[in-house]
C-alpha positions, 0 to 999 in steps of 0.5 A: 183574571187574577188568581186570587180574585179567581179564588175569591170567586169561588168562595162566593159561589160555594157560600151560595150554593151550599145555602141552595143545596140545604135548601134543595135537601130540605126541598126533598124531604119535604116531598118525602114527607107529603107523599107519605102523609098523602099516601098514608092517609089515601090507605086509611081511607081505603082501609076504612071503606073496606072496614064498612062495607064488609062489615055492612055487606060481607063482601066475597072473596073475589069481591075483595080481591077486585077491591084490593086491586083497585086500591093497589092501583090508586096507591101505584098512582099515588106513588108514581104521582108524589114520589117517582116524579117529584125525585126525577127532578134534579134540584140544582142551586138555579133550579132551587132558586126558581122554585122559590120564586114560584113558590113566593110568586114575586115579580121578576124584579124580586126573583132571585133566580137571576141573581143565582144565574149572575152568581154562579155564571158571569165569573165563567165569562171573564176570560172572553175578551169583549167582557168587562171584568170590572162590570162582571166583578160589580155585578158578581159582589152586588148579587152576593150581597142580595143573596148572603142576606137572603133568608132561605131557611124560611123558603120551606112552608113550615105550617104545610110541614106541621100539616103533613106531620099531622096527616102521617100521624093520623095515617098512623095513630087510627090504625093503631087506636083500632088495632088496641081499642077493637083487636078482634075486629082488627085481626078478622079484616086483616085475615079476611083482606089480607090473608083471604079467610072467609071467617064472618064478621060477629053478628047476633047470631055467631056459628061455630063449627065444632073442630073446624081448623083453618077452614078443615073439617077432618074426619076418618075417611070410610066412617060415619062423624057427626058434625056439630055446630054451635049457636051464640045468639045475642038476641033471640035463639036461633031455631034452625040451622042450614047446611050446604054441601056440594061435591067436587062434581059441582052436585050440592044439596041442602040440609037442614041440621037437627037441633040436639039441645039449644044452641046445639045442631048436629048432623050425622054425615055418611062415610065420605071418600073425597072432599065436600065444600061446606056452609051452614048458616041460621039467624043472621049469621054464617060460617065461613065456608069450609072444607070436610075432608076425609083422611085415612086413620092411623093404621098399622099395615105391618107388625114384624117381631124379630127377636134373637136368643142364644138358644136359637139358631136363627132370628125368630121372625113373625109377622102380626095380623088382624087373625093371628093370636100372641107369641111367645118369645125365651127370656132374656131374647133381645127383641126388635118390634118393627112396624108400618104405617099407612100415614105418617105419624108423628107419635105413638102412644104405648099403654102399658105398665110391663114395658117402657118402648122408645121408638125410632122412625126414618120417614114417619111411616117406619118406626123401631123399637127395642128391649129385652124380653124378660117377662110377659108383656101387654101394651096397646099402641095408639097412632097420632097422625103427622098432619091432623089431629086424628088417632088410630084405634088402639092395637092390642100386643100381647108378647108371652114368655115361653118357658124352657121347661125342664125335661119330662121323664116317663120311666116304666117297667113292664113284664113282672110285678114289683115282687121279685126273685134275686134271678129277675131281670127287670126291662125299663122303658125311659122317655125323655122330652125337652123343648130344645135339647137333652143334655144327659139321661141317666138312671140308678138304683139304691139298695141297702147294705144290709140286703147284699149277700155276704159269704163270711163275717170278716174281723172288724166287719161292720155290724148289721145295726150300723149297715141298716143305715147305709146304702149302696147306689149303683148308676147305669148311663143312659145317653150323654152328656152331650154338649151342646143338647140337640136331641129333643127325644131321648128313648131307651130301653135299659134291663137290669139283672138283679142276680148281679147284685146278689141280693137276699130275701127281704131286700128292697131295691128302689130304680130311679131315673132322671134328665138334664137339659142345658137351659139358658139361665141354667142347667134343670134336671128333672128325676122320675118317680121311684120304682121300688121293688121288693126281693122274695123267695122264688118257691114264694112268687112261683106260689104267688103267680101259680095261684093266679094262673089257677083263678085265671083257670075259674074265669076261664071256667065260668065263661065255659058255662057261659058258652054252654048256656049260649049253645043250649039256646041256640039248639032250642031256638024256633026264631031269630028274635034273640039274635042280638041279645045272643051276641051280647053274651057270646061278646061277654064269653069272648072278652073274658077269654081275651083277659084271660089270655092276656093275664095267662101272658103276663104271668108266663112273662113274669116266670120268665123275667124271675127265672122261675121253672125252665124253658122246658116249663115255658114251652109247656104252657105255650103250646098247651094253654097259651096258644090254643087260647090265642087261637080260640079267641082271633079265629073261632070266636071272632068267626061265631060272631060274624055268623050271629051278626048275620042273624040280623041280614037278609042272608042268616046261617043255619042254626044248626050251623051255629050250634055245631060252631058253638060245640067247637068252642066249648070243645077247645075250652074244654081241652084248654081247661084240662091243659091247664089242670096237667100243667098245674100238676106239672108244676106240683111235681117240679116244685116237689122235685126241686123241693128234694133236690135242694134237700139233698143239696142242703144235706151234702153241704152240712156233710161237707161242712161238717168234715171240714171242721173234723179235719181242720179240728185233727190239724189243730191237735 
């Protein structure tokens, strides 16, 4: 064979067998097609059972799943039977050509298998020597002739297409229309089929659980809820409503649910610790079955403040608690709220209107925040659950400011009274506090220029009337400064002598003393009250105090009579019945000696302090009056009184001991009263004394002031 009539052959075979293969390729989607429509419409089918029979018998969830089962398998088969098998096949062009006689059902002489063979394989034999290449090119143009005019775009049935498109498009456009025309009823078969829901299908009567979510009744774990039900009836209403709960022990029970209004049934649940399954029902309709679980509310297990201040040395920390109260933190501390869940949170609400809070969490569980604490702040932090919609009970916060107060000062005096000579000696007493530290404690005095002692006039000297508006301020440091202040409590004894101020009669001299602490926002100094004493003549106080010491000798001598009427009764007593009215009036007797004692006291503190009278005049009233009285009262009297308190025992005295204990008391005060009146005579004569004694020294200093200016006159001349 030629090679162009080899050519020529192929061309011939590559015409035809183009034509097969379209047809081949149509052929297949033509299969494609009906597996589709048969399997869409075998689905619709399956879906609209379904539809009914659980629309009419509300099937169970096993009961569909053995459904979705079966319908699975048939749709294995479907595809295994129109799809898998068919495209198994290879269509070669003889292959296709016999499959158009099969479909056309021809006789053998019409077929146009053979005429495909003749075609496509005769040309393969002409290199065989027994063959005649002249028959083999007869038959190979006449098959083409045949075929080339053969129509083999109508081999494919085109009505059995169009009916195939229209059972796909059935398959589709039902469950579409469905979909559109009843979506409720759409959403709740594939939700019960597909996503295994046991939501019911609408009845007359429609149950809904109150705060059911997916199938979950959440409530807080250990705490009583009440679950509500309510009742839709489209025809008559519903009287009663049944509860079923069973435990996950299998233990179940029935209960049937209060009605609070109509179409409202409520039951008040018990604390519950583990899971319950749940179904109610009533009328016609049910629930789906549902789940109560219990969860734990939103706590806070630990609340921890960590709050930093200049002032501090270290970190104030502190751990919040059911019992604990509030703390107090220093303005201006940078504050750190740290806190500690037992679920995770996904947020939490502050109620506050002193602080805006921002919160940070790593896990959920751990959550900060942070400001700057300048004013007292009131908030209440409410949890919000991650995972349910559940909330914590409110916590109430409460963060005060403490104050860094200014230092408190107590500043006294003590021994004298605020009448006093140019000799005293005045003792103060100061006691500073502060919260975090005394920086400096210092005291001074003011006394006007015109109350110091001048010996002469100068030329050009100031005039008095100008002076009455001046004064003269003296300071006395005390402790401090000190930086940085870490003494809380600054105690100090100060004593000032007035003799060194030289200070006239008249004068008045005012004490002041004050504090300073370092405070944050600023130093505070805190001044005490003023102590204004006044000077005087010393024969004018020693006046003064004389005249106390002889009152101090009329209360002394009234409680004389006092113990005296005491002993007389004591001497005339048959019995003991007025024992206790006995001990009354000797405690009378001996608190008045006390007070006198003590006053006597003061008043020789003060002579001493003012430098009036002597050590010598001292000593004199000590151990003549002061003593004896100290004496009287701790041991002579205190023993009288244990001797009348045992007037009431089982075991008294003798009266006639009493008595002789009494006189021992009258005879010491007696001997202190006669002291007294030696020790004002005393007196008289040393103020007598001194009275010549400044006489004389007054005349001496006229004569020499006098001669002085005799002699200063004879120099002149």
């Amino acid at each position: 064979m030629s090679e162009s009539q080899s050519r020529e052959f192929a061309e011939l075979q590559s015409t035809i067998s183009r034509k097969l293969d379209g047809v081949g390729r149509a052929l297949r989607r033509h299969i494609m097609l009906e597996a589709a429509a048969r399997i869409g419409l075998a689905v619709l089918g399956l879906a609209a059972v379904s539809l009914l029979f659980d629309w009419w018998l509300e099937l169970s969830l096993a009961t569909r799943i053995g459904c979705l089962l079966v319908g699975l398998g048939i749709f294995s088969y479907l595809a295994w039977r129109y799809l898998y098998l068919p495209f198994q096949v290879t269509l070669s062009p003889i292959e296709v050509a016999n499959l158009i006689d099969r479909s056309r059902k021809v006789n053998n002489q019409q077929a146009i298998a053979p005429q495909v063979a003749s075609l496509l394989q005769l040309p393969d034999h002409l290199a065989e020597a027994e063959q005649s290449e002249e028959m083999i090119e007869r038959a190979v143009q006449e098959n083409y002739q045949r075929l080339s005019d053969y129509p083999f775009e109508k081999s494919i049935n085109q009505k059995h297409t169009q009916a195939c498109l229209l059972g796909l498009m059935v398959a589709v456009l039902i469950p579409i229309c469905f979909l559109v025309v009843l979506p409720a009823a759409a959403q709740l078969w594939g939700a019960r089929w597909l996503l295994g829901s046991n939501q019911p299908w609408p009845r007359d009567t429609r149950l809904i659980v109150v705060g059911l979510k997916e199938g979950q009744w959440v409530l807080p774990r250990g705490e009583s809820a009440t679950l509500q039900i309510q009742v839709e009836d489209a025809a008559e209403p519903t009287e009663s409503v049944w509860l079923s709960l069973e435990d996950e022990n299998g233990e179940s029970e029935t209960i049937t649910m209060n009605r609070f209004q109509a179409g409202d049934f409520r039951y008040e649940l018990p604390p519950v610790q583990l899971p319950i399954q749940a179904l109610a029902w009533g009328g016609d309709g049910q629930t789906e079955p549902f789940v109560i679980i219990p969860i734990d509310r939103p706590r806070i297990t630990d609340l921890k403040i960590h709050a930093t201040h200049p002032r501090l040395s270290k970190p104030f920390v502190s751990h919040f608690s059911a019992s604990e109260g509030n703390v107090r933190l220093l303005p201006q501390s940078q504050v750190t709220l740290e806190l500690t869940t037992n679920v995770k949170v996904r947020q939490i609400d502050v109620d506050s209107a002193d602080v805006s809070l921002q919160w940070k969490s790593t896990d959920g569980k751990h959550f900060q925040t942070a400001w700057t604490h300048e004013r007292p702040v009131n908030f209440k932090l409410i949890l919000h659950s991650a995972e349910y919609e559940i909330n914590s009970h409110p916590r109430p916060v409460s963060i005060g400011v403490q104050p860094d107060r200014s230092p408190r000062l107590s500043f006294r005096y003590s021994g004298l009274r605020q009448r006093i000579t140019p000799q005293a000696t005045i003792p103060f007493s100061i006691i500073a506090r502060d919260d975090f530290g005394i920086r400096q404690v210092g005291m001074n005095s003011e006394v006007p220029l015109t109350g110091i002692a001048t010996t002469e006039k100068k030329a050009g000297e100031t005039s008095s009337s100008a002076l009455e508006n001046l004064k003269h301020q003296q300071n006395y440091p005390v402790y401090g400064p000190e930086d940085p202040a870490v003494e809380t409590v600054v105690e100090h004894e100060q004593r000032v002598s007035i003799a060194e101020m030289k200070l006239n009669p008249g004068a008045v001299i005012t004490f002041q003393s004050f504090a300073e602490d370092n405070c944050f926002t600023g130093r505070q100094k805190t001044n005490s009250r003023e102590l204004v004493f006044r000077i005087v003549k010393p024969e004018e106080l020693f006046r003064e105090i004389l005249l106390r010491q002889q009152q101090l000798r009329s209360r002394l001598r009234k409680a004389r009579d006092q113990a005296e009427q005491l002993r007389d009764k004591l001497k005339l007593a048959q019995n003991l019945d007025e024992a206790a009215i006995w001990l009354r009036q000797h405690q009378l007797v001996r608190r008045e000696v006390g007070q006198v004692s003590h006053a006597l006291n003061s008043s020789v503190e003060e002579m001493k302090l003012n430098k009036l009278g002597g050590a010598e005049t001292w000593q004199l009233i000590e151990q003549t009056v002061l003593k004896p009285l100290g004496n009287l009262h701790d041991r002579d009297m205190e023993q009288q009184r244990q001797s009348l308190e045992s007037l009431r025992s089982q075991s008294p005295e003798p009266l006639a001991q009493l008595t002789q204990q009494q006189d021992q008391i009258l005879k010491s005060m007696d001997q202190i009263l006669n002291n007294m009146a030696q020790w004002d005579s005393f007196i008289d004569v040393v103020n007598q004394l001194n009275a010549v004694i400044k006489l004389e020294q007054l005349v001496k200093d006229k004569t020499e002031e006098l001669k002085k200016k005799q002699t200063d006159s004879i120099f002149d001349n």
